[in-house]
Residue frames as a rotation matrix with the C-alpha (Angstrom) as fourth column:
UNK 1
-0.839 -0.541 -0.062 8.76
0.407 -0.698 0.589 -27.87
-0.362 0.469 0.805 -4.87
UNK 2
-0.451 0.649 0.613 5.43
0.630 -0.254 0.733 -27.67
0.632 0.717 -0.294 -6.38
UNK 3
0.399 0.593 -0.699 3.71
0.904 -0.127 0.408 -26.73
0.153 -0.795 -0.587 -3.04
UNK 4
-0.219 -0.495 -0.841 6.41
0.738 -0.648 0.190 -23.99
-0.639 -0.579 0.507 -2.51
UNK 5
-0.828 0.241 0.506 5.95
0.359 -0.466 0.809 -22.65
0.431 0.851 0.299 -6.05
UNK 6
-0.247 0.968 -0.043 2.65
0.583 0.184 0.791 -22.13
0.774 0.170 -0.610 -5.22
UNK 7
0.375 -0.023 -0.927 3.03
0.924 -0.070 0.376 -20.64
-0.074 -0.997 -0.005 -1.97
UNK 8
-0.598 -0.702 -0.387 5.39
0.446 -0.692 0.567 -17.92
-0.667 0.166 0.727 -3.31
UNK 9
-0.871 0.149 0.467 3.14
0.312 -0.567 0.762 -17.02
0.378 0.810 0.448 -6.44
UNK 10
0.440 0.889 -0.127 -0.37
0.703 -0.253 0.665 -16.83
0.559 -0.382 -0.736 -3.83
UNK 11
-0.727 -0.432 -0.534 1.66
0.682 -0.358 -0.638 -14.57
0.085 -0.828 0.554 -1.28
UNK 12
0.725 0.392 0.566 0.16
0.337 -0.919 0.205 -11.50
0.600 0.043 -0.799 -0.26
UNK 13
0.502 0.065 -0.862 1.74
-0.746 -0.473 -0.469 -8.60
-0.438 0.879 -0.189 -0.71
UNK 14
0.955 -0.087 0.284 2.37
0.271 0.651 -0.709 -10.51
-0.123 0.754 0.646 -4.05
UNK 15
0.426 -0.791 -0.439 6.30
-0.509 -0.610 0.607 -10.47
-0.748 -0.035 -0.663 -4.64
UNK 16
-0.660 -0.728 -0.186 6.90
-0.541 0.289 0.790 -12.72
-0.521 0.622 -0.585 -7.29
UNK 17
-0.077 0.762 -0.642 5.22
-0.968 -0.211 -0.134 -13.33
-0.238 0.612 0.755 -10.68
UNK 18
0.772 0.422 0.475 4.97
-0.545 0.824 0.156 -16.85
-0.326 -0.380 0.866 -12.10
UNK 19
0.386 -0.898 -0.210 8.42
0.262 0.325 -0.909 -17.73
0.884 0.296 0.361 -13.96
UNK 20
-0.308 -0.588 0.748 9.66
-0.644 -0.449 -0.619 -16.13
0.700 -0.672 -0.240 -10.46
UNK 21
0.406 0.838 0.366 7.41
-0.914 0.373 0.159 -18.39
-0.003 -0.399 0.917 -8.71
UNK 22
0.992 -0.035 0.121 8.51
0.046 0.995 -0.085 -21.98
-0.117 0.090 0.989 -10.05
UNK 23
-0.153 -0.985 -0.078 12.62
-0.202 0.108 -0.973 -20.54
0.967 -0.134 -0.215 -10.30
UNK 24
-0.170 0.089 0.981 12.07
-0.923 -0.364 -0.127 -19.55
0.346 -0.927 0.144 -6.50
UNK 25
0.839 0.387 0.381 10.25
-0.536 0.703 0.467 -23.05
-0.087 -0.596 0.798 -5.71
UNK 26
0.822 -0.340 -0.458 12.18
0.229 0.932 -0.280 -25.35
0.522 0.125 0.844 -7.30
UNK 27
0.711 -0.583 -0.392 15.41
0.382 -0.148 0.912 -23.48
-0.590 -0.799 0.118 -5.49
UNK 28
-0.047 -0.652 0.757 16.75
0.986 -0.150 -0.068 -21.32
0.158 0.743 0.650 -8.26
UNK 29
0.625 0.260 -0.736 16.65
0.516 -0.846 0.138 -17.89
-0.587 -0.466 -0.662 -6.60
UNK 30
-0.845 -0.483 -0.228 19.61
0.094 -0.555 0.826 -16.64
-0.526 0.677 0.515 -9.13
UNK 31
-0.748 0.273 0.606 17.00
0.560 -0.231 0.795 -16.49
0.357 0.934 0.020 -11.54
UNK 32
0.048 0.778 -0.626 14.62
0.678 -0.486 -0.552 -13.92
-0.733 -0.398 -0.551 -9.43
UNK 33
0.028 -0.090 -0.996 15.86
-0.216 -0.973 0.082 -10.74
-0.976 0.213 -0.046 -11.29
UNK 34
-0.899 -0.437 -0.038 16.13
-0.048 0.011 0.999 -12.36
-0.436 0.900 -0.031 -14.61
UNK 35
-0.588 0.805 0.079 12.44
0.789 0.550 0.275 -13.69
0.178 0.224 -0.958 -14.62
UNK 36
-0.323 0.781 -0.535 10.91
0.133 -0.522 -0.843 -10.42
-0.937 -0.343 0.065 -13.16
UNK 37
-0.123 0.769 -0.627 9.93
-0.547 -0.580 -0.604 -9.85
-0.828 0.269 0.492 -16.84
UNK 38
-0.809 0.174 -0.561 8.48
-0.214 0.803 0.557 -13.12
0.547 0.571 -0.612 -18.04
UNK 39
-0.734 0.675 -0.084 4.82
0.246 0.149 -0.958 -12.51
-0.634 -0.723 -0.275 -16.02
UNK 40
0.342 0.906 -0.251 1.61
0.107 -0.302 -0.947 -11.87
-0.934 0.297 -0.200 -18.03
UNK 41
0.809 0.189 0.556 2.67
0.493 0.296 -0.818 -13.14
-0.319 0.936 0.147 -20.93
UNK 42
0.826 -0.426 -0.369 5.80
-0.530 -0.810 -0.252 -11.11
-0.192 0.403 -0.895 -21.48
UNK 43
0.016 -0.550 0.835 8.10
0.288 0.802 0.523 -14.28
-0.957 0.232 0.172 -21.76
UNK 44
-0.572 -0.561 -0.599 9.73
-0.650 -0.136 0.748 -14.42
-0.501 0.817 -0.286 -25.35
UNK 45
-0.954 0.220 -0.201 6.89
-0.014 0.641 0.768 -15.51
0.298 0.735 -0.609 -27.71
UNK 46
-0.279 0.718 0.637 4.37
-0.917 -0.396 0.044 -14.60
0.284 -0.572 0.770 -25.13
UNK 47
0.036 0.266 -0.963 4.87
-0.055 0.963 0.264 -17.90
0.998 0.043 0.050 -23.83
UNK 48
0.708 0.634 0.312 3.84
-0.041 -0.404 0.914 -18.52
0.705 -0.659 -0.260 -20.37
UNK 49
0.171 -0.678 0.715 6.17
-0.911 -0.385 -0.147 -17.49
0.375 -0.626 -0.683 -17.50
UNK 50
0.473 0.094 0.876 5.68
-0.685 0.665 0.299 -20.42
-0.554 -0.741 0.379 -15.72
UNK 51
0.934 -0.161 0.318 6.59
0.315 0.791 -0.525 -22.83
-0.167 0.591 0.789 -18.67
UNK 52
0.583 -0.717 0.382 9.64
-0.232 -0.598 -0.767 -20.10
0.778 0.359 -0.515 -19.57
UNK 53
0.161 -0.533 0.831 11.07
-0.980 -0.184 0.072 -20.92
0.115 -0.826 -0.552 -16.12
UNK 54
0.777 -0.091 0.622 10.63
0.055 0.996 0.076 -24.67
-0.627 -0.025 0.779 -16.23
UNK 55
0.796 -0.507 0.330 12.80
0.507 0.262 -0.821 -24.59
0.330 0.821 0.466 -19.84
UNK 56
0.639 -0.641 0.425 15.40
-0.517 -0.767 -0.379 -22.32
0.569 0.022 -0.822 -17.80
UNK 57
0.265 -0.464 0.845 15.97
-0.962 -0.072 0.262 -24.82
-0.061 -0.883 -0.466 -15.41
UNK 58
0.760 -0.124 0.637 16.13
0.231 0.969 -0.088 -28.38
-0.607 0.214 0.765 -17.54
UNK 59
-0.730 -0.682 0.041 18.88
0.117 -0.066 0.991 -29.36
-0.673 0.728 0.128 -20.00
UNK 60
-0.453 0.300 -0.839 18.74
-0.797 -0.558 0.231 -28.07
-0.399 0.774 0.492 -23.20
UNK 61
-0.862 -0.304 -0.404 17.72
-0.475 0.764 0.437 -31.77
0.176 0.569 -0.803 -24.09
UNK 62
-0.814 0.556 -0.167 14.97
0.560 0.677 -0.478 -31.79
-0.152 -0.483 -0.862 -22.22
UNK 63
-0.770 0.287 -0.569 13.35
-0.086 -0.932 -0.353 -28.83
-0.632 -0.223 0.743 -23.14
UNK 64
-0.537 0.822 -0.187 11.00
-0.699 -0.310 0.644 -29.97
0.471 0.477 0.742 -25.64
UNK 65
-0.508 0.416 -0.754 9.72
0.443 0.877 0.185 -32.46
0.739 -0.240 -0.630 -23.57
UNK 66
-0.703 0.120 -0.701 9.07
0.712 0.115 -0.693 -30.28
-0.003 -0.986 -0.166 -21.16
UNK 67
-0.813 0.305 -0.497 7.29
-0.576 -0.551 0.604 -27.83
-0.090 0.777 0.623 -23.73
UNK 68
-0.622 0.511 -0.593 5.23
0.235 0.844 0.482 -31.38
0.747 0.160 -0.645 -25.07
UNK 69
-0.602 0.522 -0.605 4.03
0.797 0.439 -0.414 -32.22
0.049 -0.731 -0.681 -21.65
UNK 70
-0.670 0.248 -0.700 3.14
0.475 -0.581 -0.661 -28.97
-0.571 -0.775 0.271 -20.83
UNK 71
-0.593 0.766 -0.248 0.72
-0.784 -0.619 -0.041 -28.31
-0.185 0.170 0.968 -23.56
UNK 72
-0.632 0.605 -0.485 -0.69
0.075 0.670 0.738 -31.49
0.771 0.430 -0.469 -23.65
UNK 73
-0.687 0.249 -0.683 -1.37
0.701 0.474 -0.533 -30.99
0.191 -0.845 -0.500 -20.05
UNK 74
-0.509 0.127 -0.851 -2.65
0.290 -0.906 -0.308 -27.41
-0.810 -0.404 0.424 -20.36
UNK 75
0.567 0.783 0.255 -3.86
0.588 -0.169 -0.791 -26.81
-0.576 0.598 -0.557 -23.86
UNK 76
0.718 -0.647 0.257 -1.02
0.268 -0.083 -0.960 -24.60
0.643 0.758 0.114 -25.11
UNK 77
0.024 -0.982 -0.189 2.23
0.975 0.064 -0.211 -22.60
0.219 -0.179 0.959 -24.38
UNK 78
-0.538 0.203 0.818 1.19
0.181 -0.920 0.347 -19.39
0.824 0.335 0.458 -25.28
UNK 79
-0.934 -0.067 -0.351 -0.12
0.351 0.005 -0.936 -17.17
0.064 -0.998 0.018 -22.15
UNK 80
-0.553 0.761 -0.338 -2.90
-0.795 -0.604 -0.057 -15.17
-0.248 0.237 0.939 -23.84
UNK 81
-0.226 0.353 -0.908 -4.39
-0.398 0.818 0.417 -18.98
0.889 0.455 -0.044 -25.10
UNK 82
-0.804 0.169 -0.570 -3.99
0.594 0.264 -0.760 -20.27
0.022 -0.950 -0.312 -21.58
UNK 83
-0.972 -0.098 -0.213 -5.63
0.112 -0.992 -0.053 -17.83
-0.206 -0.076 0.976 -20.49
UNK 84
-0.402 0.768 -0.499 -8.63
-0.751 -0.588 -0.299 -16.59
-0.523 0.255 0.813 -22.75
UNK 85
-0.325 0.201 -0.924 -8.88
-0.620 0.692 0.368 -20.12
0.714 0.693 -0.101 -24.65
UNK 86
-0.111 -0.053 -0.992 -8.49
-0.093 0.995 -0.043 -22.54
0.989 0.088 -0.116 -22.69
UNK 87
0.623 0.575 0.530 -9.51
-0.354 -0.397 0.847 -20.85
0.697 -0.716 -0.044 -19.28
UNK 88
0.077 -0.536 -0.841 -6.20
0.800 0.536 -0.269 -22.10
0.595 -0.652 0.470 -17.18
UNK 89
0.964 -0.266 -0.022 -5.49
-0.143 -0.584 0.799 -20.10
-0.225 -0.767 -0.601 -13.59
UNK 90
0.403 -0.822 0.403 -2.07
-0.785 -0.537 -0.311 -18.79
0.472 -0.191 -0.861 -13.17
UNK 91
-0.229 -0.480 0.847 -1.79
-0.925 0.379 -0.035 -20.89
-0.304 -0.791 -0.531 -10.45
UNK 92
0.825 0.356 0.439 -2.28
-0.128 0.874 -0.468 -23.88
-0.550 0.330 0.767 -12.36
UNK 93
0.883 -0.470 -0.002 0.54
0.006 0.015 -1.000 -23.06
0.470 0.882 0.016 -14.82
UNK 94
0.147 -0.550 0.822 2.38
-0.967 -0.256 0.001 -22.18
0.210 -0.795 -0.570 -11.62
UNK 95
0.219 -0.175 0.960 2.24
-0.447 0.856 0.258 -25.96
-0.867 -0.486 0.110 -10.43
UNK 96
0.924 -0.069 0.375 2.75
0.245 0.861 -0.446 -27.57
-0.292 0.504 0.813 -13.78
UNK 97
0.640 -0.705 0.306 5.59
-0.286 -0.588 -0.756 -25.33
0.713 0.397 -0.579 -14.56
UNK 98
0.397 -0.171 0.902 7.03
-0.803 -0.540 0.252 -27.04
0.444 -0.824 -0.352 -11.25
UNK 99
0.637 0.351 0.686 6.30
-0.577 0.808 0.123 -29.88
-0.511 -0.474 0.717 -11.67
UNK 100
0.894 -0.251 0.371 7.77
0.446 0.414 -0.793 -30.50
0.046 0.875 0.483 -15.02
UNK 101
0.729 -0.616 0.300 10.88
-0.464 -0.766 -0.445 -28.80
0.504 0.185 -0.844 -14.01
UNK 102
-0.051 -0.066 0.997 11.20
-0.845 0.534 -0.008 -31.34
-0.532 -0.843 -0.083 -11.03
UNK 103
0.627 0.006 0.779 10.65
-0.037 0.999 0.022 -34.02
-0.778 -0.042 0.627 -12.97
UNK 104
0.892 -0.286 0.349 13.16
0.320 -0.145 -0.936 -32.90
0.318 0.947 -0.038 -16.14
UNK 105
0.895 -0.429 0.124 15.74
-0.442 -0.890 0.113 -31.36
0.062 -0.156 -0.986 -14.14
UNK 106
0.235 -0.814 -0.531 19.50
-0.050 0.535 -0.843 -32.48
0.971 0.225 0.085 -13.62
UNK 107
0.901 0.392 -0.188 20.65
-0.057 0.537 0.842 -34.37
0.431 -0.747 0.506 -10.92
């Protein structure tokens, strides 16, 4: 899943941002049209797309954990911090947002 994520958010021509990215990998295509605006920071809270899509696809029960991980692993939540703080690539947030979605998800 992570690999696909990844695969989908490098395309060229680019068709999907990064919450579209890790729905798309992990095999949640229903959520294409909902995620188109949750890229570049436009997620609720200006948290990052990628992390917004992970928390769309775990139980509600898992969601701060999957929050936790993901700024311990990254530095924060927030896309403009990623970013301009803490110097993460897209595609980084793109694979943890994948990962942690894969490992949190329901079975």
């Amino acid at each position: 899943m992570i690999n696909r994520a990844l695969e989908l958010f490098e395309a060229v021509p680019r068709k999907h941002n990064c919450a579209q990215a890790v729905a798309c990998g992990c095999g949640r295509e229903e959520l294409y049209g909902e995620l188109s605006v949750c890229g570049g920071g436009k997620a609720e809270g200006g948290v990052c797309g990628a992390l917004h899509a992970a928390m769309r696809m775990v139980p509600e029960t898992e969601r701060k954990n999957v929050a936790e991980e993901f700024v311990t692993g990254l530095g924060s939540a927030k896309c403009r911090e990623l970013k301009l703080v803490h110097r993460v690539s897209c595609a980084r947030c793109v694979e943890a947002g994948a990962e942690l979605a894969e490992k949190y998800r329901e079975d």
